[in-house]
N, C-alpha and C positions, 0 to 999 in steps of 0.2 A: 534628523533621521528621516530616512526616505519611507512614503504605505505606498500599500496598493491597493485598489479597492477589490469588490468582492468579485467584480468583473474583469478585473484585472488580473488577479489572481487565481482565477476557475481558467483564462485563458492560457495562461502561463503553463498551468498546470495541464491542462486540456481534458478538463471535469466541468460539469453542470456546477453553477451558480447554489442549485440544490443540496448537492452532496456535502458542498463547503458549511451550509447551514448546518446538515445534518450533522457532521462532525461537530460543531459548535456545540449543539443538543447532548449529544454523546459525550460530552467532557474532553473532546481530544484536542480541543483548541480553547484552553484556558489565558484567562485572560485576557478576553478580546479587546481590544481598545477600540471605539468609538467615535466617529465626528460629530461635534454637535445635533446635527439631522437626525443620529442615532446608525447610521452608515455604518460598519466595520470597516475596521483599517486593517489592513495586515502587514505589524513592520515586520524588518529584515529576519528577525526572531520569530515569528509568528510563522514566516513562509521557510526556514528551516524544519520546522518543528512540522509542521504539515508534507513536508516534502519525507521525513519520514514517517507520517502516517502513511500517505500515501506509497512508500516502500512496504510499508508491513501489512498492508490493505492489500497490497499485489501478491504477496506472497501466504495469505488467507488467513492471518492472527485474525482470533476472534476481536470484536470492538472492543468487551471486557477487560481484553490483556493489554490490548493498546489505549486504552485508558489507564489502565494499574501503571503501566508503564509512562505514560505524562505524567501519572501524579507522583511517580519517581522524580523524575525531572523535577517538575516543580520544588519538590522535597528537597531537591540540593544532593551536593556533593556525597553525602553520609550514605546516599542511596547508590551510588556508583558498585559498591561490587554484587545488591542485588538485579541490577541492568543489566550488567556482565554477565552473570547468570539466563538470565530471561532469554538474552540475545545468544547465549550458547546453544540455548533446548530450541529453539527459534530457530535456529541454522542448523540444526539435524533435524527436527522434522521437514525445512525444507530441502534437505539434500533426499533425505527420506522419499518425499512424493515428486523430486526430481526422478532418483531412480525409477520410481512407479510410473509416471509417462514415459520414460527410455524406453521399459518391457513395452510400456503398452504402443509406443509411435513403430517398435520393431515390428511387434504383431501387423497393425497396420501396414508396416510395410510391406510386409508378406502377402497381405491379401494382394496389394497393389501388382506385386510382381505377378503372382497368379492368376489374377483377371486381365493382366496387359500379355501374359502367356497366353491365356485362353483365347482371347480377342484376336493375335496374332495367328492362331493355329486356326480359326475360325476364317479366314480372308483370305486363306491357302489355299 
């Protein structure tokens, strides 16, 4: 099985070395595996499993839930249709505060046209 190490894998990902710990801290990278040194490794699993923290970190799930949600995972298959779940209410709120930057990038862009209006009628 192929790791990576912790520098390896913040690069990959394109996050501080930091963050990676902190997830560790947080419970959302369970079961870390270890080089003798005491190093983290991160197999192919490990940088999965991170690759969707790091989706659900983007789209602003609290740490809390994206822990309840590893410890799904870890819990095995029986927990598959409350993940299902999570990930449904997960994707309407972010469609939710999708919407909510649309109104808000429109608004913006109204001022934009009204101050390149302005600016324009200004140099007349």
């Amino acid at each position: 099985m192929k790791y990576c190490s912790i520098g390896e894998a913040a690069a990959y990902f394109d996050i501080p070395e930091s963050t990676l710990r902190y997830y560790e801290k947080q419970g959302l990278l369970p079961l870390m595996e270890r080089d003798a040194a005491g190093r983290r490794l991160f197999s192919e699993e490990q940088m999965t499993l991170l690759k969707i923290v790091i989706h659900l970190k983007h789209t602003h799930m609290p740490i809390r839930t994206i822990r309840q949600y590893v410890d799904w995972v870890i819990e095995g298959d029986h927990t598959t249709g409350l993940r299902l779940e999570m990930m449904q209410k997960h994707k309407q709120a972010v469609l939710d505060e999708i919407s909510v930057m649309h109104t808000a990038l429109d608004g913006i862009d109204s001022k934009i046209a009204r101050y390149l209006n302005r600016i324009e009628h200004q140099n007349n």
